[in-house]
C-alpha positions in Angstrom: 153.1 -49.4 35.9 156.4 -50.4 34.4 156.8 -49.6 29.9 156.7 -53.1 29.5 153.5 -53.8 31.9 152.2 -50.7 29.7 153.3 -52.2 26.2 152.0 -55.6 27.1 148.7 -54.1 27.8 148.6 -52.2 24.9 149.4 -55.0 22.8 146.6 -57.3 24.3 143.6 -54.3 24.1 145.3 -54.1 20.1 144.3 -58.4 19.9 141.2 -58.5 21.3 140.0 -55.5 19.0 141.3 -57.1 16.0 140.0 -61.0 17.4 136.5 -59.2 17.9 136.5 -57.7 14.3 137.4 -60.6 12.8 133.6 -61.8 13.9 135.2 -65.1 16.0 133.9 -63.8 19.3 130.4 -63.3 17.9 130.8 -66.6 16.4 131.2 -68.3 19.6 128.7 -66.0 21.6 131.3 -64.2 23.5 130.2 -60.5 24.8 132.3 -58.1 26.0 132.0 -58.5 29.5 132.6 -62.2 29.8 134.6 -64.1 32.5 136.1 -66.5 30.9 138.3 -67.6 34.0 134.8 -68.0 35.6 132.9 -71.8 35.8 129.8 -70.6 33.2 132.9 -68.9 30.6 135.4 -71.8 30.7 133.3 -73.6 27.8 133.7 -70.4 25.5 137.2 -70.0 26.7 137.9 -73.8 25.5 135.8 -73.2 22.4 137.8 -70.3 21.7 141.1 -71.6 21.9 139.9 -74.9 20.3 139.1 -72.8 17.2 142.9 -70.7 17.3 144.4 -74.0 18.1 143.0 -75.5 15.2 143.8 -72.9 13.2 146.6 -73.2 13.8 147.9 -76.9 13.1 145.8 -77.0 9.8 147.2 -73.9 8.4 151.1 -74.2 6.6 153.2 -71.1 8.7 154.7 -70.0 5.5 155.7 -66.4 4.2 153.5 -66.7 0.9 150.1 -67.8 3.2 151.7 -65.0 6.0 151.2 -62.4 3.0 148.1 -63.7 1.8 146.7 -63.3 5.5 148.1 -59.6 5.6 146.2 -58.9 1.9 143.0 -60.1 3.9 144.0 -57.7 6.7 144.3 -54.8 5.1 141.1 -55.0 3.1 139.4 -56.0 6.8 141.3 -52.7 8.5 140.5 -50.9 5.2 144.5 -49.5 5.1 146.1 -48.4 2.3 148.1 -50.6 1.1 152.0 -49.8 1.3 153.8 -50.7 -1.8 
């Protein structure tokens, strides 16, 4: 496996940890486990990215609201907080 195969997969076991602490899988009933390529997990799969693509357009991509979600973060990953 090539460094950016390797990096790529990192980066997407890194997403699905933090999307799954977040408590939006359990929201939307999804267990580890699921296909969501499969016919029966295709309605979670559009759920899901109904949700993040909602998110998305209601939310103003700016750097004060980009800080405030990086506040929430860190209390959520309990961090300390670099000043």
């Amino acid at each position: 496996m090539d460094s950016y195969r390797q990096a790529r997969t990192r980066s997407l076991i890194q997403i699905r940890g933090l999307v799954q602490k977040s408590g939006i899988l359990k929201a939307l009933r999804i267990e580890a486990g699921d296909d969501l390529q499969s016919p029966e997990g295709r309605e979670k799969a559009a759920q899901l990215l109904g949700f993040l693509t909602d998110a998305l357009k209601n939310t103003t991509l700016c750097e004060e609201e980009i800080q405030r979600w990086e506040q929430r973060g860190v209390k959520h990953l309990r961090l300390p907080s670099e000043e």
